[in-house]
PyMOL Python script that loads the backbone (N, CA, C, O; Angstrom):
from pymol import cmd

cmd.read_pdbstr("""\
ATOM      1  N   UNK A   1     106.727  99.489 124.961  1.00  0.00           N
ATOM      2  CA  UNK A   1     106.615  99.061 123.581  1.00  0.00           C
ATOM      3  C   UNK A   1     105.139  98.982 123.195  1.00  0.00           C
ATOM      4  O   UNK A   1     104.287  98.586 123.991  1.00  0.00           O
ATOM      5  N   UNK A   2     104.845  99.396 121.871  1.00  0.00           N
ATOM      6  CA  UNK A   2     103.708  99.595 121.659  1.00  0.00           C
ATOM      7  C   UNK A   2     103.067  98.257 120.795  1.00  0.00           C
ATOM      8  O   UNK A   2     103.833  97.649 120.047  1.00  0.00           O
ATOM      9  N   UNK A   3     101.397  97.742 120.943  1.00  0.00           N
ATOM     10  CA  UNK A   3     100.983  96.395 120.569  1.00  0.00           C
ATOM     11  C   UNK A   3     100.781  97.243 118.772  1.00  0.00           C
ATOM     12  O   UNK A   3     100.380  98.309 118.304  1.00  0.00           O
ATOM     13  N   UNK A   4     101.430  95.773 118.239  1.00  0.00           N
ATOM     14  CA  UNK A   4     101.211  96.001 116.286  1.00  0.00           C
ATOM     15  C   UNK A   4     100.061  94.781 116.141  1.00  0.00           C
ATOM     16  O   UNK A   4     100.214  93.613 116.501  1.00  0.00           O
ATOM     17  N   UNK A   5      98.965  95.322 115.568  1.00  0.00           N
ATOM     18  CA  UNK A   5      98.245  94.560 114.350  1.00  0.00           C
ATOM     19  C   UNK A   5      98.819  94.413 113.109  1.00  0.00           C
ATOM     20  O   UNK A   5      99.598  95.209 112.582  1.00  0.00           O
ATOM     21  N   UNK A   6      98.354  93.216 112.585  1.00  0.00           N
ATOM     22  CA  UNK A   6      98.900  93.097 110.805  1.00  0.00           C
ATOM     23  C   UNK A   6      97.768  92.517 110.150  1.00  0.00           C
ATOM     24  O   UNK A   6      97.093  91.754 110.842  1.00  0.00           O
ATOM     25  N   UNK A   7      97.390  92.725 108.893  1.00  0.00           N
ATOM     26  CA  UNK A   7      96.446  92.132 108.325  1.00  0.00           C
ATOM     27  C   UNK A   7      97.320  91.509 107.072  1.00  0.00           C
ATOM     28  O   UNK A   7      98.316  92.024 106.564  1.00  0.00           O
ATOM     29  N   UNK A   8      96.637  90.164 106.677  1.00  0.00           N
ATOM     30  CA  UNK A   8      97.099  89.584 105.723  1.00  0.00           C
ATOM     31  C   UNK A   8      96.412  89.614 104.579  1.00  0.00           C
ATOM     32  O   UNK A   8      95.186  89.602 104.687  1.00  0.00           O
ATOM     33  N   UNK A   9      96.942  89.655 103.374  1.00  0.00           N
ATOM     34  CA  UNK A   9      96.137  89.815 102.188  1.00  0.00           C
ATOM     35  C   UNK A   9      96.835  88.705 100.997  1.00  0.00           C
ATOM     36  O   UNK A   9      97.986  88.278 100.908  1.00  0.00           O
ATOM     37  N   UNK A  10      95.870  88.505 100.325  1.00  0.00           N
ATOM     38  CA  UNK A  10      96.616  87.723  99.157  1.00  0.00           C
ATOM     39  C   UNK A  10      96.627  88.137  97.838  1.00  0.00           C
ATOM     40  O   UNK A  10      95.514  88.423  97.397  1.00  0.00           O
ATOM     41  N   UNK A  11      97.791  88.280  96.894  1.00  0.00           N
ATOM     42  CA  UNK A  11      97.488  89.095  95.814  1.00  0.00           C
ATOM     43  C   UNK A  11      98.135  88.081  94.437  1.00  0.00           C
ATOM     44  O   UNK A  11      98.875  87.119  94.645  1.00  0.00           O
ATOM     45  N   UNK A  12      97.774  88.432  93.309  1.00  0.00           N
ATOM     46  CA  UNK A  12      98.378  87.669  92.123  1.00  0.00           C
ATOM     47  C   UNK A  12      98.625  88.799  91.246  1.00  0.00           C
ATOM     48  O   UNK A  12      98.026  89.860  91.077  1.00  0.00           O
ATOM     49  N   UNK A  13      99.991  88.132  90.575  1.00  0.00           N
ATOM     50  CA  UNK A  13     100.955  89.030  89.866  1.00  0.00           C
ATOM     51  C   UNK A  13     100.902  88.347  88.768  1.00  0.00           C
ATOM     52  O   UNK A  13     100.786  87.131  88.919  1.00  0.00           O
ATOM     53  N   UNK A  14     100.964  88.851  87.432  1.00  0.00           N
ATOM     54  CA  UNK A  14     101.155  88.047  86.566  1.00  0.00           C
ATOM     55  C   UNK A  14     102.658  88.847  85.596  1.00  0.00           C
ATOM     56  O   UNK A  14     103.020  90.008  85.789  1.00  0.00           O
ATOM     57  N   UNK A  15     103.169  88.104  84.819  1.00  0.00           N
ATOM     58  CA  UNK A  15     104.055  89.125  84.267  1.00  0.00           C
ATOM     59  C   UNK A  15     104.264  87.794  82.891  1.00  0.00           C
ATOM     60  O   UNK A  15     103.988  86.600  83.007  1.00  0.00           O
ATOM     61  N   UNK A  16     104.908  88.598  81.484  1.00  0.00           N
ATOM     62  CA  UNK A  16     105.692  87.751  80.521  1.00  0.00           C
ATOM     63  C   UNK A  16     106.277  87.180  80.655  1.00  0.00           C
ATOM     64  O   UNK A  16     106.123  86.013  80.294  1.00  0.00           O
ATOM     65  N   UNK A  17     107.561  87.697  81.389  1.00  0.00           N
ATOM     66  CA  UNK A  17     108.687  87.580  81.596  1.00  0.00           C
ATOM     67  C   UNK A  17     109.335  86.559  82.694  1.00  0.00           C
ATOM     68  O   UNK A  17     109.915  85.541  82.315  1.00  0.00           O
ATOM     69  N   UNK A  18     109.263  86.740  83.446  1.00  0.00           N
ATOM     70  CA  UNK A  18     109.370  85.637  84.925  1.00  0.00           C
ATOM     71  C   UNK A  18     108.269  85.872  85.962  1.00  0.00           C
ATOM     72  O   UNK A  18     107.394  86.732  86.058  1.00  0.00           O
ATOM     73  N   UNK A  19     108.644  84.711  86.777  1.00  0.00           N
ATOM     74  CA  UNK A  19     107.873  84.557  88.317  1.00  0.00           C
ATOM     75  C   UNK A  19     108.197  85.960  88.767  1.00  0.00           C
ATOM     76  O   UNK A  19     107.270  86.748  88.951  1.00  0.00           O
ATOM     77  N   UNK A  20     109.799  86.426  89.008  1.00  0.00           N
ATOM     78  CA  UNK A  20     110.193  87.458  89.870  1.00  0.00           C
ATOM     79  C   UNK A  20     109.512  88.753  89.110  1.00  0.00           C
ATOM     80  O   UNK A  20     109.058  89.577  89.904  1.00  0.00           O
ATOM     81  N   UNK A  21     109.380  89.034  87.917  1.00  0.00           N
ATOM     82  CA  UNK A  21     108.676  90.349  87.559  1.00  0.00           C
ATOM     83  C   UNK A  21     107.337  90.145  87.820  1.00  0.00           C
ATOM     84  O   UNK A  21     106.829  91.212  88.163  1.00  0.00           O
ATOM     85  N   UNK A  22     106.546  89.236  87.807  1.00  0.00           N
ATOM     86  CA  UNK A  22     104.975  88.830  88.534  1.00  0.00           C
ATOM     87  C   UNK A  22     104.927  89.515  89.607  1.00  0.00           C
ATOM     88  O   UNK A  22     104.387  90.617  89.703  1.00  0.00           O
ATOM     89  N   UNK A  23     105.901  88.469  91.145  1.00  0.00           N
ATOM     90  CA  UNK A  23     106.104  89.072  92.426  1.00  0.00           C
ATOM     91  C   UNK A  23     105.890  90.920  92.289  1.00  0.00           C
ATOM     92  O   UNK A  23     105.087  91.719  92.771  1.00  0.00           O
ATOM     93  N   UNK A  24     107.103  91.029  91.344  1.00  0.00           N
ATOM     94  CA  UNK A  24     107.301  92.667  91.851  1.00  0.00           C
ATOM     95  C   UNK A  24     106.159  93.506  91.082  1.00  0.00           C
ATOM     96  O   UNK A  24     106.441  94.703  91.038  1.00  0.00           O
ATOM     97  N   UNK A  25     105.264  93.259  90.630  1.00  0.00           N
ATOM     98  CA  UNK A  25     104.233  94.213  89.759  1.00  0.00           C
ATOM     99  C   UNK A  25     103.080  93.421  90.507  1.00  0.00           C
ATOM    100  O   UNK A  25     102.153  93.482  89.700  1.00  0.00           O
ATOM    101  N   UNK A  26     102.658  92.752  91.546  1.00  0.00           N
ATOM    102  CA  UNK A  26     101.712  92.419  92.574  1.00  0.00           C
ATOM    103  C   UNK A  26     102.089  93.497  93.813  1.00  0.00           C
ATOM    104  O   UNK A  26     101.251  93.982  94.573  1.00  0.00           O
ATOM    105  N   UNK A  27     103.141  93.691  93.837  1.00  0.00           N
ATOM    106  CA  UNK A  27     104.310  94.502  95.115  1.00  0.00           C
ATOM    107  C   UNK A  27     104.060  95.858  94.486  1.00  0.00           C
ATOM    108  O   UNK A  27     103.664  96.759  95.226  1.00  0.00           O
ATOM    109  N   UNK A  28     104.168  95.992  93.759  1.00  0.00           N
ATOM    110  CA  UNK A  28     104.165  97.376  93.268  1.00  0.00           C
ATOM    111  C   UNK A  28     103.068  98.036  93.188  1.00  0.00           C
ATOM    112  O   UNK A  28     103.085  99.225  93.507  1.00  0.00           O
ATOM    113  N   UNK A  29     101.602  97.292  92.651  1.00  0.00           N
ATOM    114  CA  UNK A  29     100.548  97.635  92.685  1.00  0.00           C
ATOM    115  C   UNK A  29      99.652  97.872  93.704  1.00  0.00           C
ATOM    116  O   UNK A  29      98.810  98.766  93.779  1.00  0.00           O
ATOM    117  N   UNK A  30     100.026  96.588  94.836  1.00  0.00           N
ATOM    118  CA  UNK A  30      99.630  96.827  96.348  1.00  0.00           C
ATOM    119  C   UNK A  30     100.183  97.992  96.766  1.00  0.00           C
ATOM    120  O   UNK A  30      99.323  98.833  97.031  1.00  0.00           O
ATOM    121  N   UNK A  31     101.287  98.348  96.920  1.00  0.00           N
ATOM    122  CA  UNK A  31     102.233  99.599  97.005  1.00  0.00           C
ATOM    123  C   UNK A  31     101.310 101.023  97.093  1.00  0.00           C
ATOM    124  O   UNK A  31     101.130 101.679  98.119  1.00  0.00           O
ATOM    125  N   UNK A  32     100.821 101.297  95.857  1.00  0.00           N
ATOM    126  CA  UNK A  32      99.966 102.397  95.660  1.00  0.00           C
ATOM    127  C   UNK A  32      99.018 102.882  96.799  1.00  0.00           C
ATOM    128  O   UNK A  32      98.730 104.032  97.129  1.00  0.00           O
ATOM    129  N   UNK A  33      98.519 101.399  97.429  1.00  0.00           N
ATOM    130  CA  UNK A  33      97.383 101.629  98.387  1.00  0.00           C
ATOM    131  C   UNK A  33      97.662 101.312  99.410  1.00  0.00           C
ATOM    132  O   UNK A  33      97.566 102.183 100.274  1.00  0.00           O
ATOM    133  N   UNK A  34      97.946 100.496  99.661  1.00  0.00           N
ATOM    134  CA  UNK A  34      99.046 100.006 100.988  1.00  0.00           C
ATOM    135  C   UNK A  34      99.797 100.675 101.201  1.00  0.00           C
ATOM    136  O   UNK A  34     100.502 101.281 100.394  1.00  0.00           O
ATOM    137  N   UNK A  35      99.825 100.735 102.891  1.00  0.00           N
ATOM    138  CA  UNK A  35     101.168 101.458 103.608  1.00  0.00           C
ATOM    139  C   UNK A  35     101.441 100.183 104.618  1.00  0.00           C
ATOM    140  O   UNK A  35     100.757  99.298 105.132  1.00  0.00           O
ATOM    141  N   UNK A  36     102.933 100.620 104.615  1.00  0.00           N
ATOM    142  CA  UNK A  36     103.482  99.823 105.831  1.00  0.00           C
ATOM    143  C   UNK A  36     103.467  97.898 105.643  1.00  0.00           C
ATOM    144  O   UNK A  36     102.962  97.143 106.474  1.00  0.00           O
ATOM    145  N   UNK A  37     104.298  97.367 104.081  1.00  0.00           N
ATOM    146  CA  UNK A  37     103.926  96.114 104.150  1.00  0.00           C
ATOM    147  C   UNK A  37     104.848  95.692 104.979  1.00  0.00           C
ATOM    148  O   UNK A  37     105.094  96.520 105.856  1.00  0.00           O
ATOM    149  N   UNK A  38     105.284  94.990 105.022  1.00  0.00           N
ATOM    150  CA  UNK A  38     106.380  94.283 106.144  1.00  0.00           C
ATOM    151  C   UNK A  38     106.401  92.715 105.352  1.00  0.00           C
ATOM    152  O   UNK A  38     107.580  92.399 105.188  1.00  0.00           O
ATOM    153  N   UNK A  39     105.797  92.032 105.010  1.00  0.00           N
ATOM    154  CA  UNK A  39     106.322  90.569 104.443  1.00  0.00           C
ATOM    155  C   UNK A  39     105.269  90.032 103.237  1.00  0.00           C
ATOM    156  O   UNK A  39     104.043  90.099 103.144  1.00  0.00           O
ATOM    157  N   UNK A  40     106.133  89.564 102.505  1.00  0.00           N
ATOM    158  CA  UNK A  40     105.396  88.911 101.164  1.00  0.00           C
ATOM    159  C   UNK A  40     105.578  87.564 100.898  1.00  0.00           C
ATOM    160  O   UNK A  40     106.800  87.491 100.776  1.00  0.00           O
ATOM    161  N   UNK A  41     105.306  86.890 100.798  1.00  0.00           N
ATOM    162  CA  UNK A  41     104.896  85.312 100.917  1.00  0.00           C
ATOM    163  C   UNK A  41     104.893  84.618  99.540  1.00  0.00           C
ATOM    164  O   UNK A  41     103.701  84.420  99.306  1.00  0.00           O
ATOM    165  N   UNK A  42     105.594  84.169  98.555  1.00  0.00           N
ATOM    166  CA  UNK A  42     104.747  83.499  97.714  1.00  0.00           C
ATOM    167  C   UNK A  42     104.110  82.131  98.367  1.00  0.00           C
ATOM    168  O   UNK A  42     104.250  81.534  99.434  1.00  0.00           O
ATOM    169  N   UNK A  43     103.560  82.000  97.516  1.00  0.00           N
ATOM    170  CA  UNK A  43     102.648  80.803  98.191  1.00  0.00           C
ATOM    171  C   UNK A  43     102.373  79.913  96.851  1.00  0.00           C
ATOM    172  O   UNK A  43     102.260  78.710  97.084  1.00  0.00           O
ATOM    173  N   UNK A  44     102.284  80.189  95.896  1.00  0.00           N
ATOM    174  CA  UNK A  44     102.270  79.414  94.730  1.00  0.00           C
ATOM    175  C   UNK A  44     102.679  80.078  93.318  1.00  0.00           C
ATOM    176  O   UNK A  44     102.496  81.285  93.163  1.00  0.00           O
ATOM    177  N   UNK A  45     103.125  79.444  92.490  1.00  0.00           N
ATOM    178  CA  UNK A  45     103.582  79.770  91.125  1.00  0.00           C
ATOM    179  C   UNK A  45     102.653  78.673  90.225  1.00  0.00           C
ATOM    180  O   UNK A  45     102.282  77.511  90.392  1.00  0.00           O
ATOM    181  N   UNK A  46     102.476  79.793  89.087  1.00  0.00           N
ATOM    182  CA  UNK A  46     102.313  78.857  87.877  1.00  0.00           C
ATOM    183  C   UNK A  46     102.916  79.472  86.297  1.00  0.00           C
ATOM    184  O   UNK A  46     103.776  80.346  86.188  1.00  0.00           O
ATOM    185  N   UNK A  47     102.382  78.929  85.414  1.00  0.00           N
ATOM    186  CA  UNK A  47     102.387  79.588  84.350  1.00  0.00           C
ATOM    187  C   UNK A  47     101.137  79.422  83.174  1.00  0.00           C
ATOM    188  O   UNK A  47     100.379  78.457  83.272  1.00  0.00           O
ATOM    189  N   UNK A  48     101.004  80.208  82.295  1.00  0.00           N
ATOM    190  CA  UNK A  48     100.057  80.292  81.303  1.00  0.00           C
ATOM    191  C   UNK A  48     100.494  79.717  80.233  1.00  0.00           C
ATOM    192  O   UNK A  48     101.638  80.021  79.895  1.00  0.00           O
ATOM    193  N   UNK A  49      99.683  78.660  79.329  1.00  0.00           N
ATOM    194  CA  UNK A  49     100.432  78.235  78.573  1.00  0.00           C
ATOM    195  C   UNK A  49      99.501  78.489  77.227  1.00  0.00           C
ATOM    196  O   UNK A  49      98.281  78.549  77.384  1.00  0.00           O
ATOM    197  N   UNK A  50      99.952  78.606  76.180  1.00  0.00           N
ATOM    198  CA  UNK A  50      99.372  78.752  74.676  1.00  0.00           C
ATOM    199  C   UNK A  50      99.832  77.805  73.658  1.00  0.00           C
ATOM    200  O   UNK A  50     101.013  77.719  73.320  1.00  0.00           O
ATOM    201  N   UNK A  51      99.004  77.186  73.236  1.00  0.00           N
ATOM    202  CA  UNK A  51      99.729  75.980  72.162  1.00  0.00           C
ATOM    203  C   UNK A  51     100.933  75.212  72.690  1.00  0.00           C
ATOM    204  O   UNK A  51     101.787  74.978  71.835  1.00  0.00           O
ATOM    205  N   UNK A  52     101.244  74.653  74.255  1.00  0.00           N
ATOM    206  CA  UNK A  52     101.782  74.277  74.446  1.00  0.00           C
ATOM    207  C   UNK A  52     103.410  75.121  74.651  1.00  0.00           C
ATOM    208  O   UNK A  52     104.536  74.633  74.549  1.00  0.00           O
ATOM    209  N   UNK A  53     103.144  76.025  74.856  1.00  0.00           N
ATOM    210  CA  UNK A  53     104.535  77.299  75.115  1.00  0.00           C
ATOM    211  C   UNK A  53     103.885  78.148  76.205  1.00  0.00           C
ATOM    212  O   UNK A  53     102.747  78.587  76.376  1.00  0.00           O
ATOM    213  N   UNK A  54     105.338  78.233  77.054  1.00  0.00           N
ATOM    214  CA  UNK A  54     104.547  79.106  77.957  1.00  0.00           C
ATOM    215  C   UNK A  54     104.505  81.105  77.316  1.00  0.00           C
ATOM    216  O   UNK A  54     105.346  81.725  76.666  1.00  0.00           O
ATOM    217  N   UNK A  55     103.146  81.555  77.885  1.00  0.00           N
ATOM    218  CA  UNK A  55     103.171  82.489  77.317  1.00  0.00           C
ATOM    219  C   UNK A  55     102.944  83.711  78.582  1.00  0.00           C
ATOM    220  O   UNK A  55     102.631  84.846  78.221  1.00  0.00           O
ATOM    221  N   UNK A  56     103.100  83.439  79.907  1.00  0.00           N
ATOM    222  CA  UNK A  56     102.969  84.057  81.063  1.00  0.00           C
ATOM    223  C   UNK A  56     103.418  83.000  82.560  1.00  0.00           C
ATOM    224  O   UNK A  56     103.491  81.778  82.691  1.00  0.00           O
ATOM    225  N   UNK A  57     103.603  83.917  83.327  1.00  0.00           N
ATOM    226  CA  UNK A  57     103.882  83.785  84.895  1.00  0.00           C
ATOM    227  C   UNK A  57     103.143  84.468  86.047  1.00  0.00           C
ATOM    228  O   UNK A  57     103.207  85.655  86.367  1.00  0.00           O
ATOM    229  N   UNK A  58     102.394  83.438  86.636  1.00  0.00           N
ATOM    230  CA  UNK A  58     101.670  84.020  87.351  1.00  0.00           C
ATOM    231  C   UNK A  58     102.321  83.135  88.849  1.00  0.00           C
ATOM    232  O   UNK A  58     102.592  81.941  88.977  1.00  0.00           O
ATOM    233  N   UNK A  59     102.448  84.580  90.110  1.00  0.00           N
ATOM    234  CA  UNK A  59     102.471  84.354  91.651  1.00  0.00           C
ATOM    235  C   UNK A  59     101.632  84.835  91.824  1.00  0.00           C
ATOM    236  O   UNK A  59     101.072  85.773  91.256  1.00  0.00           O
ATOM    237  N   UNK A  60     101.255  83.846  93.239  1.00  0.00           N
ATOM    238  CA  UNK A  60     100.558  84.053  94.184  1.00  0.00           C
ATOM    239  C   UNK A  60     101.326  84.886  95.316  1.00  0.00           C
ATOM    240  O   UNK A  60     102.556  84.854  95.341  1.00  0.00           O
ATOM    241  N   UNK A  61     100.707  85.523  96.113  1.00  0.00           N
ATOM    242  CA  UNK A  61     101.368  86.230  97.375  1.00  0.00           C
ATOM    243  C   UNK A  61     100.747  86.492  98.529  1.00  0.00           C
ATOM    244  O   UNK A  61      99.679  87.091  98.402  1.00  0.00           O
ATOM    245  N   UNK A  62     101.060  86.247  99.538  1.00  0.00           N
ATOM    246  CA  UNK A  62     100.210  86.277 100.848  1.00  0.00           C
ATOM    247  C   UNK A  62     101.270  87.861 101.411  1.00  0.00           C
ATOM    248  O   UNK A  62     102.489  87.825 101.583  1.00  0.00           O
ATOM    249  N   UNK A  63     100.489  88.965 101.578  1.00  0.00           N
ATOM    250  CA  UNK A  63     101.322  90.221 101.473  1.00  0.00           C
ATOM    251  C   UNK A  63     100.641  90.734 103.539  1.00  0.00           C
ATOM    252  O   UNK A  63      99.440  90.920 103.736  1.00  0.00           O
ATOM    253  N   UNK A  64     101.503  90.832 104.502  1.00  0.00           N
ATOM    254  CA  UNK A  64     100.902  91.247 105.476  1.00  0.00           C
ATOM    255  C   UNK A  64     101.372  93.116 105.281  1.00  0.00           C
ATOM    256  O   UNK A  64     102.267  93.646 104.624  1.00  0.00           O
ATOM    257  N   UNK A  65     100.133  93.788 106.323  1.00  0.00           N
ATOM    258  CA  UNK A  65     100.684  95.108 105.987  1.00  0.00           C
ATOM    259  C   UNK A  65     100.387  95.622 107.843  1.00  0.00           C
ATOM    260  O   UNK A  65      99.491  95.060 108.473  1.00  0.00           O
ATOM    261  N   UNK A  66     101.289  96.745 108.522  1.00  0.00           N
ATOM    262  CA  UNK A  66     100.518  96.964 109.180  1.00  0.00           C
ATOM    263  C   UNK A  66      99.055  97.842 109.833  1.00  0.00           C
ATOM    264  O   UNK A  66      98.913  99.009 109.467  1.00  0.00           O
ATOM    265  N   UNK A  67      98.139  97.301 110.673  1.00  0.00           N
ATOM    266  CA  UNK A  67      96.777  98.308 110.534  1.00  0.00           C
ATOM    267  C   UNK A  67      97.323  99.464 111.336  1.00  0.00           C
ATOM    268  O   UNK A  67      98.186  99.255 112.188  1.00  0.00           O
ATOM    269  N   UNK A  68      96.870 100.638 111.104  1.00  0.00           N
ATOM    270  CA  UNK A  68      97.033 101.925 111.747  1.00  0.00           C
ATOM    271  C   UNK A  68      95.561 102.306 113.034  1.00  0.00           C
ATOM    272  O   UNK A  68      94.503 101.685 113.131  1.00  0.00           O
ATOM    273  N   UNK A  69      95.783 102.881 113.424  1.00  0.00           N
ATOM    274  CA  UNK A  69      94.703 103.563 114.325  1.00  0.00           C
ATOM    275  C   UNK A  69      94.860 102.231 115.582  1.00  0.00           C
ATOM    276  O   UNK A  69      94.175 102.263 116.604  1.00  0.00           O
TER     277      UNK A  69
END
""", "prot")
cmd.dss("prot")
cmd.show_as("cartoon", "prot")
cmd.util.cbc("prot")
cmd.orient("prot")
């Protein structure tokens, strides 16, 4: 069996709509450049607020991927 490295990274998603469309457009964008994630973490939520309404959703994400070579 062969030894795996992983590196951890942390990323923020923001979206209109919900926490879960945040997550997945942080996921999606890492995606592009990243190979090989294997686990995503939130680690914190919030939201943006305007005049007292929320007007965004922002996650946090602790995203591991694995290193090659």
């Amino acid at each position: 069996m062969e030894n795996s490295v992983y590196k951890i990274i942390e990323l923020v998603g923001f979206s209109e709509k919900s926490w879960e469309d945040a997550a997945k457009a942080a996921v999606s964008t890492a995606d592009k450049t990243l190979r090989d994630m294997r686990v995503a973490q939130v680690t914190e939520m919030d939201m943006r607020l305007e005049d007292n309404r929320i007007v965004g959703y922002r996650v946090k994400l602790k995203v591991s991927f694995k290193l090659e070579g």
